[in-house]
The first five atom37 places (N, CA, C, CB, O) and aatype in JSON, in Angstrom:
{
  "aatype": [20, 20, 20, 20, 20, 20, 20, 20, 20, 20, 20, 20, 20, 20, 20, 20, 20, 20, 20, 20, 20, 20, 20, 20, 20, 20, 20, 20, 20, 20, 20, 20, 20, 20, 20, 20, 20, 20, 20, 20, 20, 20, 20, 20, 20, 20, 20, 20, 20, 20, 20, 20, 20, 20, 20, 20, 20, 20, 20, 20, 20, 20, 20, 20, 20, 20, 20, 20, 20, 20, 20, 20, 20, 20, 20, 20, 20, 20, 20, 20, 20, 20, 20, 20, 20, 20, 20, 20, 20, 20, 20, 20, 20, 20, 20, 20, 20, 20, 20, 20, 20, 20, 20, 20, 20, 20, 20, 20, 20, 20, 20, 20, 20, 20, 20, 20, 20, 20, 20, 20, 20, 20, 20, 20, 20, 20, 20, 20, 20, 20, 20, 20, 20, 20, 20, 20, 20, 20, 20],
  "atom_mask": [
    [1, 1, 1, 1, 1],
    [1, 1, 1, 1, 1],
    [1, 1, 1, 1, 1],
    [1, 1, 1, 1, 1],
    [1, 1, 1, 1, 1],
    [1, 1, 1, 1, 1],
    [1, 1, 1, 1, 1],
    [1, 1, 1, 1, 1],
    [1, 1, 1, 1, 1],
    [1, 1, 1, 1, 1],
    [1, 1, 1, 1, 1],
    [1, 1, 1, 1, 1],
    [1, 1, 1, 1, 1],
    [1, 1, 1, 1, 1],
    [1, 1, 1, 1, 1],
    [1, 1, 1, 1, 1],
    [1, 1, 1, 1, 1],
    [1, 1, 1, 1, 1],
    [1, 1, 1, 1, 1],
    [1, 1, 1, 1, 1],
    [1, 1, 1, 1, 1],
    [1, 1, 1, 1, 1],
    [1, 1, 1, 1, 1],
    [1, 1, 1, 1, 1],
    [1, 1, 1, 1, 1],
    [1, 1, 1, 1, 1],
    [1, 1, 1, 1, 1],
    [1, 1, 1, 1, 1],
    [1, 1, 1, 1, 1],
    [1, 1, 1, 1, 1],
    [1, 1, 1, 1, 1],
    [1, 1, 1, 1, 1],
    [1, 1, 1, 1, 1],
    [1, 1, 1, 1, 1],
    [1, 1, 1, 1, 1],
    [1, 1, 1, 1, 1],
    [1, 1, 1, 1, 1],
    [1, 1, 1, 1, 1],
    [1, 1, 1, 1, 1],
    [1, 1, 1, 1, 1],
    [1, 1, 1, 1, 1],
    [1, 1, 1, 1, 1],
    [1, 1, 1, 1, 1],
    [1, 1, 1, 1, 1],
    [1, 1, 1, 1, 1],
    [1, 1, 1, 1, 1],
    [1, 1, 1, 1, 1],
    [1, 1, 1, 1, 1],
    [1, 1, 1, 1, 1],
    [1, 1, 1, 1, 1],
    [1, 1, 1, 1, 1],
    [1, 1, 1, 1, 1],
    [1, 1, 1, 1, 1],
    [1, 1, 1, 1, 1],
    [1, 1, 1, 1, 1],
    [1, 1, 1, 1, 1],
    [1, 1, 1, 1, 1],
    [1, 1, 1, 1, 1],
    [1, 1, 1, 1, 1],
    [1, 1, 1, 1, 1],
    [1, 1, 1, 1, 1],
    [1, 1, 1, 1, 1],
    [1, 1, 1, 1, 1],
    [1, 1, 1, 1, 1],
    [1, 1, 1, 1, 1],
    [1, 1, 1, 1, 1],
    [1, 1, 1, 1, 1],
    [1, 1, 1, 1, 1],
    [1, 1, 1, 1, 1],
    [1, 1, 1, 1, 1],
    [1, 1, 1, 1, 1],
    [1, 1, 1, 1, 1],
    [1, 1, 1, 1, 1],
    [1, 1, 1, 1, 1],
    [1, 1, 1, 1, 1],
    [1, 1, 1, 1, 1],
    [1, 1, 1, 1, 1],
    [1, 1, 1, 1, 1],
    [1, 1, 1, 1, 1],
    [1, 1, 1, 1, 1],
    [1, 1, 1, 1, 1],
    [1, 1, 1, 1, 1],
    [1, 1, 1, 1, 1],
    [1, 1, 1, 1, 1],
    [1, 1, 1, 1, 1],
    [1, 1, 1, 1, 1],
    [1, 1, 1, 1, 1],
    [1, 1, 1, 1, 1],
    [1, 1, 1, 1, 1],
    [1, 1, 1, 1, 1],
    [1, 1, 1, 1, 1],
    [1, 1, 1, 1, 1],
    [1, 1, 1, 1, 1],
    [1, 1, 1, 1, 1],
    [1, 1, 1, 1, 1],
    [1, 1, 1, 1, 1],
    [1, 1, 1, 1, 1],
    [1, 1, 1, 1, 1],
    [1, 1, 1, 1, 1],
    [1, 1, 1, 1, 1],
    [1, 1, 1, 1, 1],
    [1, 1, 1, 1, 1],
    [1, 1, 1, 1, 1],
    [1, 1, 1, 1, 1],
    [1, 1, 1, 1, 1],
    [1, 1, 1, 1, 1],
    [1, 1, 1, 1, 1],
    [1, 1, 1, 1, 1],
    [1, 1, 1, 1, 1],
    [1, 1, 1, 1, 1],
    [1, 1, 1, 1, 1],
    [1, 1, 1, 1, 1],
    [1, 1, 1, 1, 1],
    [1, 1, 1, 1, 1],
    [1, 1, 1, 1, 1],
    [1, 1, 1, 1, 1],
    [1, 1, 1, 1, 1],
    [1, 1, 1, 1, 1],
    [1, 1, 1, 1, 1],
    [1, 1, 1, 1, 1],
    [1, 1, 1, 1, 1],
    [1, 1, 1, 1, 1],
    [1, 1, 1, 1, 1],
    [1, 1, 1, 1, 1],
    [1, 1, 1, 1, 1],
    [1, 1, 1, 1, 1],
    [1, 1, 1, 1, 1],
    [1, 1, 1, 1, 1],
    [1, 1, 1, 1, 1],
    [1, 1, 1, 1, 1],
    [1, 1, 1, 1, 1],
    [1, 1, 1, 1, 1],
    [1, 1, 1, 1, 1],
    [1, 1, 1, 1, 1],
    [1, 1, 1, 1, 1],
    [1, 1, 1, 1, 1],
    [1, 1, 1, 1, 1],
    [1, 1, 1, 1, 1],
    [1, 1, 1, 1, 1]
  ],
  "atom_positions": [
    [[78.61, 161.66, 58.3], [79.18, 160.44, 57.74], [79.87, 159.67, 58.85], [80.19, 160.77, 56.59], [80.11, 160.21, 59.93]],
    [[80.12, 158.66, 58.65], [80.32, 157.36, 60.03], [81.63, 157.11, 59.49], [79.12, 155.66, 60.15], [82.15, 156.22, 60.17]],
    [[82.59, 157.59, 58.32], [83.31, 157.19, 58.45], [84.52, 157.68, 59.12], [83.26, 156.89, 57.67], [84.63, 158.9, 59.16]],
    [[85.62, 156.84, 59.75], [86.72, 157.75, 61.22], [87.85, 157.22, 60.05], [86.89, 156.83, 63.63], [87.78, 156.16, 59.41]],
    [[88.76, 158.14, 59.97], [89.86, 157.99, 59.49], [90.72, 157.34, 60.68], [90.29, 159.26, 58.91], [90.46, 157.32, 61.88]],
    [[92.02, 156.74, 59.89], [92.98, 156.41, 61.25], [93.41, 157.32, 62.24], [94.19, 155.93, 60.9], [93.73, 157.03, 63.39]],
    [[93.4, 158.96, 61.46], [94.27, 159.67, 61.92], [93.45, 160.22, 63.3], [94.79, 160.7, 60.82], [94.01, 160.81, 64.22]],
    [[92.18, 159.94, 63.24], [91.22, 160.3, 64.56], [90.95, 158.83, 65.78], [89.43, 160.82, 63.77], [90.42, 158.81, 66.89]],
    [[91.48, 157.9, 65.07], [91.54, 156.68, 66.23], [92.37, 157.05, 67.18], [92.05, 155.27, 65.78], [93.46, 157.61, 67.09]],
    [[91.44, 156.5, 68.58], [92.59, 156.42, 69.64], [92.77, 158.18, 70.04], [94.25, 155.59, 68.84], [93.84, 158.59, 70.49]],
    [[91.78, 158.98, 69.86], [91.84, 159.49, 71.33], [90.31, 159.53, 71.85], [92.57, 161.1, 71.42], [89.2, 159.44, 71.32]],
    [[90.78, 159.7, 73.12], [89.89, 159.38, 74.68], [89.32, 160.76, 74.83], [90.98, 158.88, 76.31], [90.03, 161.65, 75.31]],
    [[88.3, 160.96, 74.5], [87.29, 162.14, 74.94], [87.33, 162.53, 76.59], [85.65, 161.63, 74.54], [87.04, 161.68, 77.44]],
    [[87.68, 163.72, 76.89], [87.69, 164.36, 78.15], [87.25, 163.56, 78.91], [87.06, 165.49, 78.29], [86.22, 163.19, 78.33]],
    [[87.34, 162.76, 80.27], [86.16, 162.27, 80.78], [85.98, 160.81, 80.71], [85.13, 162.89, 80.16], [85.67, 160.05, 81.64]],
    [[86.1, 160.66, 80.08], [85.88, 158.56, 79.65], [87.17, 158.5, 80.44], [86.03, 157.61, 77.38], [88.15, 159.14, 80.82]],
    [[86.31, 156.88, 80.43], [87.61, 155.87, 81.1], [87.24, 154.94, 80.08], [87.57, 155.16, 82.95], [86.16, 154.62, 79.59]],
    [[89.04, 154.39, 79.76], [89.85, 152.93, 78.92], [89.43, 151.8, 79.33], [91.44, 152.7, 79.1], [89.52, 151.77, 80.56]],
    [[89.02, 150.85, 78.9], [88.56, 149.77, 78.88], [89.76, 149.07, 78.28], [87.29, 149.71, 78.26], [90.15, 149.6, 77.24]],
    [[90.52, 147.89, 78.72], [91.27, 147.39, 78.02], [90.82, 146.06, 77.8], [92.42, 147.55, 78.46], [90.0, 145.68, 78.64]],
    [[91.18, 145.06, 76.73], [90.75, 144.02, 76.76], [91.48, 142.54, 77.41], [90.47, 144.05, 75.6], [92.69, 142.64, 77.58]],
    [[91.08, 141.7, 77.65], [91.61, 140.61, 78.72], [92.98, 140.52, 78.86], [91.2, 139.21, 78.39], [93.47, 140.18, 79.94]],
    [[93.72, 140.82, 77.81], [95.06, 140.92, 77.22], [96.2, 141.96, 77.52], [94.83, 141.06, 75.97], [97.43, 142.04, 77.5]],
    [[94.67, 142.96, 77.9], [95.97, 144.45, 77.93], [96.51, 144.79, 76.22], [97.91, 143.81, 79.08], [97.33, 145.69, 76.02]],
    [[96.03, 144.11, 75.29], [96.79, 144.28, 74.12], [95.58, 145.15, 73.29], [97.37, 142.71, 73.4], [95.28, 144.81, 72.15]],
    [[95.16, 145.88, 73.72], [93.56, 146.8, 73.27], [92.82, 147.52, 73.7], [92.62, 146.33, 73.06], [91.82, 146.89, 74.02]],
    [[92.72, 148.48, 73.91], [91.82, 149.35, 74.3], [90.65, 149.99, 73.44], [92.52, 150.23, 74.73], [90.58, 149.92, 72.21]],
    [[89.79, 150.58, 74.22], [88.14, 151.26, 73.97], [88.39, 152.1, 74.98], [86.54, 150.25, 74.19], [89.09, 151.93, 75.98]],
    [[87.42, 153.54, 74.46], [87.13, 154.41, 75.45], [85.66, 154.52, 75.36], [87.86, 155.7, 75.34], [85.03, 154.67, 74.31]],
    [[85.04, 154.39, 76.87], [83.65, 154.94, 76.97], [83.37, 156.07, 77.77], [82.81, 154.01, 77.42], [84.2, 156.61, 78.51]],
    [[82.17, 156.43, 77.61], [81.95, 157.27, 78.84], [81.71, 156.93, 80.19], [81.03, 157.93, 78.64], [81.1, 155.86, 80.35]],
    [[82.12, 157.72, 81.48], [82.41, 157.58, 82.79], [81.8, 156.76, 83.37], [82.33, 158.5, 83.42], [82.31, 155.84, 84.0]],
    [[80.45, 157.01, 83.22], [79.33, 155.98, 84.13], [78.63, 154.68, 83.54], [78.03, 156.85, 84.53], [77.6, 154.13, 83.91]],
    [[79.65, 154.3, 82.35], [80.33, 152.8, 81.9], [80.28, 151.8, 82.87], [81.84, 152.85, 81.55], [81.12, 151.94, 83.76]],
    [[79.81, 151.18, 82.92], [80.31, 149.6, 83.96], [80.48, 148.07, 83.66], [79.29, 149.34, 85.0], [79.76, 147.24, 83.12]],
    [[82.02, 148.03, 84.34], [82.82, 147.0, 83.17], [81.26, 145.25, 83.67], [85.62, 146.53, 84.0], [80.56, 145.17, 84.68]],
    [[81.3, 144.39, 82.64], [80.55, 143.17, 83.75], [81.54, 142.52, 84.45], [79.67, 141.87, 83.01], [82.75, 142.54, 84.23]],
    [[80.81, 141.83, 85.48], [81.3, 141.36, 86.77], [82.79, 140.4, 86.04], [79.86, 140.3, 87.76], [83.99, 140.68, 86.14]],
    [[82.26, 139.43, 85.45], [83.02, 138.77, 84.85], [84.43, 138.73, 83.5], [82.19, 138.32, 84.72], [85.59, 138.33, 83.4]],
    [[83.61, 139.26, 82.85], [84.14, 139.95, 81.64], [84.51, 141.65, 81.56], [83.08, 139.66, 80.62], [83.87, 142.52, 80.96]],
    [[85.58, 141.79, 82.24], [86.03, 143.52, 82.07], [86.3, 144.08, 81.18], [86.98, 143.99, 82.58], [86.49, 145.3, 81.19]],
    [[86.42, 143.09, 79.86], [86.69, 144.11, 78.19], [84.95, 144.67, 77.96], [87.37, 142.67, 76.26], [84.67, 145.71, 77.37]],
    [[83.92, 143.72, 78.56], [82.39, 144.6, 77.95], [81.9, 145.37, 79.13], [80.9, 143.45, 77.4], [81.73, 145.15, 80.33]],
    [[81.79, 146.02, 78.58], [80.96, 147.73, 79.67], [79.45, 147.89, 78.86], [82.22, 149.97, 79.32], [79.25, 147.64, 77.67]],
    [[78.64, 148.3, 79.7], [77.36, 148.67, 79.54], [77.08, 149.85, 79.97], [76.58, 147.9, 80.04], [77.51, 150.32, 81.02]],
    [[76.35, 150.4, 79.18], [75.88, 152.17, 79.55], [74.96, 152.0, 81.2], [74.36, 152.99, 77.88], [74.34, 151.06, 81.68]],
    [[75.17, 152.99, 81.55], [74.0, 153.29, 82.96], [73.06, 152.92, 82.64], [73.6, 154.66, 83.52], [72.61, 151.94, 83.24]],
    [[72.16, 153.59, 81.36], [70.89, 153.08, 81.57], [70.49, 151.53, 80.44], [69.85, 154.52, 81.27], [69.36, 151.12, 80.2]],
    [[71.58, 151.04, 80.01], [71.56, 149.69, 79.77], [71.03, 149.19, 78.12], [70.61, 149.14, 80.93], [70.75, 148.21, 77.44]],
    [[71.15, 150.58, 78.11], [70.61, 150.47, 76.42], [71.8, 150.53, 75.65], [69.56, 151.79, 75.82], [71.68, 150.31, 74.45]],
    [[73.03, 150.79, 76.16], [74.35, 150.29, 75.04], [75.03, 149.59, 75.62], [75.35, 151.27, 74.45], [74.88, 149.3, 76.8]],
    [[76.1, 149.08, 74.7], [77.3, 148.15, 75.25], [78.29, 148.47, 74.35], [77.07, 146.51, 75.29], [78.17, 149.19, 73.36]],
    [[79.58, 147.71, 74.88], [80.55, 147.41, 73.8], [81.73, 146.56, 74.5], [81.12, 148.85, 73.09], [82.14, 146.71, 75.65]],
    [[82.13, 145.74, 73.68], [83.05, 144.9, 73.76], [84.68, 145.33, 73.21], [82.44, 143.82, 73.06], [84.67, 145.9, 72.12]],
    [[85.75, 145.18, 73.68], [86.68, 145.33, 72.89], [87.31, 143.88, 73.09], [87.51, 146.59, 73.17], [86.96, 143.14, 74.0]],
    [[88.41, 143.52, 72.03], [89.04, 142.14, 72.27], [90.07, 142.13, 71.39], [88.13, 140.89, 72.05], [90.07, 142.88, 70.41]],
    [[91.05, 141.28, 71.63], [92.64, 141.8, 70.27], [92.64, 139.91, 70.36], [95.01, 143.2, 71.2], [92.41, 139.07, 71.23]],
    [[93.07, 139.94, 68.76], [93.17, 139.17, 67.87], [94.95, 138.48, 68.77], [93.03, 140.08, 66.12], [95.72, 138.87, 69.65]],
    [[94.86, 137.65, 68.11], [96.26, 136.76, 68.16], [97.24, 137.48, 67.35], [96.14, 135.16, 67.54], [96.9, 138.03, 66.3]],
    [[98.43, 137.51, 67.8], [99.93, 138.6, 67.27], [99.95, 138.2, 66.04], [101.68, 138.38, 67.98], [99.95, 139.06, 65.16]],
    [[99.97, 136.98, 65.75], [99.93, 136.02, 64.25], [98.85, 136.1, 63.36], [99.91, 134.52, 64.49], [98.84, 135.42, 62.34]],
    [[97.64, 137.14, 63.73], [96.49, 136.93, 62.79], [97.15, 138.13, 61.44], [94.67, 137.42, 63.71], [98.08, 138.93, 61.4]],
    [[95.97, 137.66, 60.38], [96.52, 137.65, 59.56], [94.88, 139.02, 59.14], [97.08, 135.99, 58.89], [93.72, 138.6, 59.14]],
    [[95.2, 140.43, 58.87], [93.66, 140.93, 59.0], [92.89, 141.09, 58.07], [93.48, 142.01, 59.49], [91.79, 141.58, 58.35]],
    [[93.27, 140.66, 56.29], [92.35, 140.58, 55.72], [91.2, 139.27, 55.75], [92.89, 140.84, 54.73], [89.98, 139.17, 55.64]],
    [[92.58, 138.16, 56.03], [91.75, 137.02, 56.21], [90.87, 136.91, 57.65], [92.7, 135.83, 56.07], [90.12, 135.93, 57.62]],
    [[90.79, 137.51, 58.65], [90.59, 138.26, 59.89], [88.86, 138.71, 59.75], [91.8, 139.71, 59.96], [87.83, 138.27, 60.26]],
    [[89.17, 139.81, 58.79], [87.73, 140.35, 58.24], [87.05, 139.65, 57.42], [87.76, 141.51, 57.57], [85.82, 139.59, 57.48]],
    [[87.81, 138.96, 56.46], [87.09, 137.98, 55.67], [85.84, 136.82, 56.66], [88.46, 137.06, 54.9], [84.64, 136.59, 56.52]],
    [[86.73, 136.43, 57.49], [86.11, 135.48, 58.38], [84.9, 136.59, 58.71], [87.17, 134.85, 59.77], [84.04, 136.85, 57.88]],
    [[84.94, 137.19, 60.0], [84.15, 138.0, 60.65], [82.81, 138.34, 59.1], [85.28, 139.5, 61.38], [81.63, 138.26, 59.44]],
    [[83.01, 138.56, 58.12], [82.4, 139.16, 57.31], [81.1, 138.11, 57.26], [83.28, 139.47, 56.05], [79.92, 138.48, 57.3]],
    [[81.53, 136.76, 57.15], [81.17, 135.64, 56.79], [80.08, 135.22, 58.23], [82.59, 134.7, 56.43], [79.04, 134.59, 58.08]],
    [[80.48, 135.63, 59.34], [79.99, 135.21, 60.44], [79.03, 136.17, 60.89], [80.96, 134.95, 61.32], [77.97, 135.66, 61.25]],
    [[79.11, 137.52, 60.98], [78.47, 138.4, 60.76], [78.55, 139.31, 59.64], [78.53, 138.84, 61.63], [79.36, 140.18, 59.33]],
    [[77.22, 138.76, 58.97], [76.96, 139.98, 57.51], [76.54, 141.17, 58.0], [75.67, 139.6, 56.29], [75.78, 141.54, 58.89]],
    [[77.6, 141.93, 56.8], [77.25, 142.96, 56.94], [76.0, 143.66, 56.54], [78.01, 143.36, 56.64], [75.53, 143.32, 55.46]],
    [[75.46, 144.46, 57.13], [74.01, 145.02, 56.47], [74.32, 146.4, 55.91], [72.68, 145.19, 57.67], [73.65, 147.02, 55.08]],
    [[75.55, 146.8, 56.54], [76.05, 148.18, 55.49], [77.41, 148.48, 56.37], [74.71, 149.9, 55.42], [77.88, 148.39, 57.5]],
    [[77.61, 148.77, 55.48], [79.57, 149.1, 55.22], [80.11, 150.36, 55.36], [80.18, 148.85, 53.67], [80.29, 151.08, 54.37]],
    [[80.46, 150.81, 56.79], [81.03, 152.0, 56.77], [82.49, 152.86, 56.09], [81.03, 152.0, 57.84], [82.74, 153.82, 55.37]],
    [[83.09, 151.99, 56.73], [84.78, 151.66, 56.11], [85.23, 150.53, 55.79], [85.85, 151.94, 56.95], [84.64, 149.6, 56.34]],
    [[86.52, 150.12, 54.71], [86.96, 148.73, 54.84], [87.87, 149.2, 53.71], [85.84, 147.34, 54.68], [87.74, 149.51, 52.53]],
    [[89.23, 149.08, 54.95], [90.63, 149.76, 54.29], [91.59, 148.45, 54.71], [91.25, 151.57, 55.14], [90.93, 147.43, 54.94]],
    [[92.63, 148.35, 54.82], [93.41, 147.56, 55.25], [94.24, 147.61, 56.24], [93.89, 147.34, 54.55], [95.12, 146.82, 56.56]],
    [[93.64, 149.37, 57.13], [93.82, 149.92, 58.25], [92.15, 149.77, 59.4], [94.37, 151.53, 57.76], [92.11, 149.81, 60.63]],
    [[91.42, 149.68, 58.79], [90.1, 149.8, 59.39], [89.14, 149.24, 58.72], [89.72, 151.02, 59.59], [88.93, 149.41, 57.52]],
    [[88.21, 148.21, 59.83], [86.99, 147.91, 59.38], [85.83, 147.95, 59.97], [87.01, 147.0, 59.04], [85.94, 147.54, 61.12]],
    [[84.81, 148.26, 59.7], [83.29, 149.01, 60.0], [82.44, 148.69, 59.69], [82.98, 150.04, 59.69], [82.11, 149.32, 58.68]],
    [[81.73, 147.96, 59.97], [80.15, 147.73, 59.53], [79.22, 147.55, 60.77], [79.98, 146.31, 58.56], [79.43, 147.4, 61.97]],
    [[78.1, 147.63, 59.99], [76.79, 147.36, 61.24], [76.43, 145.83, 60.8], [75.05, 148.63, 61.08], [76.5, 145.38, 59.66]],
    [[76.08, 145.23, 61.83], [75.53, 143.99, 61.88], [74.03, 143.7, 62.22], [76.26, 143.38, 62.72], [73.69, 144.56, 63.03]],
    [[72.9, 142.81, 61.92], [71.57, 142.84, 62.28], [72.24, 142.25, 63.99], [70.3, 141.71, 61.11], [73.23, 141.63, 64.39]],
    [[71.08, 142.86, 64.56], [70.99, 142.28, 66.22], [70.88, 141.07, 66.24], [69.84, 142.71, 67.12], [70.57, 140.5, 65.19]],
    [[71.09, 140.3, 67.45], [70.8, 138.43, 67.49], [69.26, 138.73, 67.87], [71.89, 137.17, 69.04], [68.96, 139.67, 68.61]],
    [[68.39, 137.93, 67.37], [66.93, 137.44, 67.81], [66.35, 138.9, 67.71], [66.76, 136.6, 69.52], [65.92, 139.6, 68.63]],
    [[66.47, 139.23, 66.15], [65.9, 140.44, 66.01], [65.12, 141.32, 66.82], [65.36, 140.31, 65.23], [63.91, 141.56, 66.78]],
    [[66.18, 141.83, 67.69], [66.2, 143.33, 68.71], [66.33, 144.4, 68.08], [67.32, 143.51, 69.75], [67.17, 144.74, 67.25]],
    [[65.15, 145.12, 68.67], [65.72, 146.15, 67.71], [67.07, 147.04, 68.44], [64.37, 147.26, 67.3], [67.71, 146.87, 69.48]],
    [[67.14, 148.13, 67.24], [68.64, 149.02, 67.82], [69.75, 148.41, 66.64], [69.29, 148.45, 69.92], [69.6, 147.66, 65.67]],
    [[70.92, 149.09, 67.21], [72.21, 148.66, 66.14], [73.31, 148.19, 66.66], [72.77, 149.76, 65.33], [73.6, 148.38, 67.84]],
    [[74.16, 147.42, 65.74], [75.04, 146.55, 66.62], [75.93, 147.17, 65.0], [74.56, 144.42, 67.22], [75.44, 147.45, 63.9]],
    [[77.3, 147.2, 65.47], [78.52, 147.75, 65.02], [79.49, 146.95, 65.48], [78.74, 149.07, 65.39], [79.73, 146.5, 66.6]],
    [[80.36, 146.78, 63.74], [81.6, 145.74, 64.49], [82.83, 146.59, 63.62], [81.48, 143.52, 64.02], [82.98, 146.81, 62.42]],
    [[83.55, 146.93, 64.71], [85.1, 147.6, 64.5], [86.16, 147.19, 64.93], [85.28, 148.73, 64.95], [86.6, 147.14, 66.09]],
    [[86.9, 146.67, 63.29], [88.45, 146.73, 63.67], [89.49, 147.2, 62.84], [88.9, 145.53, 63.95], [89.4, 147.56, 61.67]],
    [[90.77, 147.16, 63.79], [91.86, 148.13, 63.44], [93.09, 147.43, 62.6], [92.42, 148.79, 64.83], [93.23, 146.34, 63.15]],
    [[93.64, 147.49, 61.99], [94.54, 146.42, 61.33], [95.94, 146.79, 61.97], [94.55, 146.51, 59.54], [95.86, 147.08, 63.17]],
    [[97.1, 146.82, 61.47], [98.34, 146.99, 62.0], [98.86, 145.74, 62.83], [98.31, 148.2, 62.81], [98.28, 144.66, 62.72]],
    [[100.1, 145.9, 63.76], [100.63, 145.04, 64.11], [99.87, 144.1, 65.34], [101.78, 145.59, 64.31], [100.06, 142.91, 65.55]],
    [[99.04, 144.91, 66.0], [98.37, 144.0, 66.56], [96.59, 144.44, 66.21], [98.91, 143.97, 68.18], [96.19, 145.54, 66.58]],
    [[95.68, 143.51, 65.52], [94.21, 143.61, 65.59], [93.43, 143.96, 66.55], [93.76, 142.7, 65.37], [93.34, 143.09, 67.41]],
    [[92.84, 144.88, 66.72], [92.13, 144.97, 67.77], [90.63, 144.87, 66.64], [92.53, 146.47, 68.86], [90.69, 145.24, 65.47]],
    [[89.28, 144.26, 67.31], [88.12, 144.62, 67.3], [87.25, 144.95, 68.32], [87.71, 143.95, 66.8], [87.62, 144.84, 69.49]],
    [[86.09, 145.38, 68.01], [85.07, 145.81, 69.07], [83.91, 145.32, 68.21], [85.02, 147.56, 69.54], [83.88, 145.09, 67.0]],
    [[83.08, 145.22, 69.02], [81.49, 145.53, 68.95], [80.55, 146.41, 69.73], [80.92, 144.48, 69.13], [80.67, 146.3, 70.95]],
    [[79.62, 147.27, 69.29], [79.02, 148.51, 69.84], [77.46, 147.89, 69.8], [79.35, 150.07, 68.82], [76.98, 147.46, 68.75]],
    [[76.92, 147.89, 70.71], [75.86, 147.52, 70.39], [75.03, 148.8, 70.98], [75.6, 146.12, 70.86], [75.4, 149.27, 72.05]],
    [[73.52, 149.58, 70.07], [73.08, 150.57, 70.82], [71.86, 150.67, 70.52], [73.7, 151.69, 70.73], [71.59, 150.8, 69.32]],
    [[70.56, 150.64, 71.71], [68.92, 150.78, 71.25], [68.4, 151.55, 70.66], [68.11, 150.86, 72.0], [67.45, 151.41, 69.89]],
    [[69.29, 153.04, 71.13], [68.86, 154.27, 70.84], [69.17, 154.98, 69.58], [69.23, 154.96, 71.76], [70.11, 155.74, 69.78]],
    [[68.62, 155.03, 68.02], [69.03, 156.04, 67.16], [69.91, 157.15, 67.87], [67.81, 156.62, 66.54], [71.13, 156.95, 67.91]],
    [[69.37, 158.34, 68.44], [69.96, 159.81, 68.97], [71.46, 159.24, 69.64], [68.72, 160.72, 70.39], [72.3, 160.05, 70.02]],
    [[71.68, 157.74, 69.72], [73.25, 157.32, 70.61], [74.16, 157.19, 69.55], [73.33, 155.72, 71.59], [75.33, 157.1, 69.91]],
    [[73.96, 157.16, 68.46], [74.72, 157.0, 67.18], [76.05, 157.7, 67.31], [73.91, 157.58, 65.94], [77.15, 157.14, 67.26]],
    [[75.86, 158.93, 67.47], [76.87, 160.13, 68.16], [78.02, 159.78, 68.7], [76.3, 160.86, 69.27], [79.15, 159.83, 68.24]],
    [[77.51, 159.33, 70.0], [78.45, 158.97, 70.89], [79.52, 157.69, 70.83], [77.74, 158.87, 71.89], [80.71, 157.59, 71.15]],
    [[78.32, 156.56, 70.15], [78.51, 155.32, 69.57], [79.95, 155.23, 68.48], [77.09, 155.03, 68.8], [80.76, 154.3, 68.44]],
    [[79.94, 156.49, 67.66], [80.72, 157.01, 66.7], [82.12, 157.64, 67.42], [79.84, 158.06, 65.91], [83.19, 157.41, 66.87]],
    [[82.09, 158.33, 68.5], [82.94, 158.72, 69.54], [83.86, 157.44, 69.39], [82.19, 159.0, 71.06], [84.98, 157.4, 68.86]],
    [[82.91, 156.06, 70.18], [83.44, 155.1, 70.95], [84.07, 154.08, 69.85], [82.31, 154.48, 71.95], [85.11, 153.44, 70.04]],
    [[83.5, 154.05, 69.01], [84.5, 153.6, 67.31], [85.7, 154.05, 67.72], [84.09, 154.53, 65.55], [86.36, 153.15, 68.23]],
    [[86.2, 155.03, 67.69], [87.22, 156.21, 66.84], [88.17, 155.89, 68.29], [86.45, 158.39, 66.42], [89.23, 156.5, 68.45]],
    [[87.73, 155.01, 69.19], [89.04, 155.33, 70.0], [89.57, 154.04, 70.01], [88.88, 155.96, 71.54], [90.53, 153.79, 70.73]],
    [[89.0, 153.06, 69.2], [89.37, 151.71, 69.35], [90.96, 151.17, 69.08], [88.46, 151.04, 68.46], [91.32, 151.85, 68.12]],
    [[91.87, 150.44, 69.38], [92.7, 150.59, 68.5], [94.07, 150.16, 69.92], [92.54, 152.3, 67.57], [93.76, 150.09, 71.11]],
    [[95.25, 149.97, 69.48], [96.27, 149.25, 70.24], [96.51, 149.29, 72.11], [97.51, 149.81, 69.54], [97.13, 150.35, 72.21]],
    [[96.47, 149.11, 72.59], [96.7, 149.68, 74.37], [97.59, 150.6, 74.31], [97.32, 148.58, 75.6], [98.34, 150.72, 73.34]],
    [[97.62, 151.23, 75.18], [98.7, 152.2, 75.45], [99.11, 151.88, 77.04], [98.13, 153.86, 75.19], [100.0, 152.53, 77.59]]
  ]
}
């Protein structure tokens, strides 16, 4: 089951390195041989280029049902993992129908964090699920 309780957000698997987002107000953990892009250091791409993920934190003032509401609206969901008022989860269709899966996660509390996971590989689901579960405030 895909779904991560809060109480498993936010820890960093042996080995990964933190990704924080432009802000410092968010973190993601991936695995080691992650590489942030040149430009943009909140998105990292796998070595062999078949995953990604983005992390990014919301404005101090957002508000996160209306937060998800939006996001919901902008990207439909195609199925619904979680959606608490601590956490939200769904998969999204790819842009310009690619195949693979694209995942959008966020965390509610005092400051929002989301992510997006994007991954080619079915068998990456795993790990993909790892990289969910660590999403969630900076430290």
């Amino acid at each position: 089951m895909l779904v991560a309780g809060a109480a498993s957000a936010q820890v960093v698997p042996a080995g990964w390195q933190v990704v924080k987002d432009l802000k410092n107000l968010c973190q993601i953990a991936v695995p080691a041989d992650w590489t942030p892009d040149k430009l943009v250091k909140s998105f990292v791409t796998a070595a062999d280029k078949k995953a990604n993920a983005v992390i990014h934190a919301l404005p101090p003032n957002a508000n996160y049902a209306q937060s998800m509401a939006t996001a919901k609206q902008m990207m439909i969901p195609t199925k619904v993992y979680e959606d608490t008022p601590l956490r939200t989860w769904f998969a999204i269709a790819r842009g310009n129908g690619k195949p693979g899966t694209s995942w959008y996660v966020a965390t509610g509390g005092p400051q929002i964090c989301t992510a997006q996971i994007d991954f080619d590989d079915p068998a990456f689901e795993a790990t993909a699920k790892k990289i969910g579960d660590t999403i969630g405030k900076a430290k």
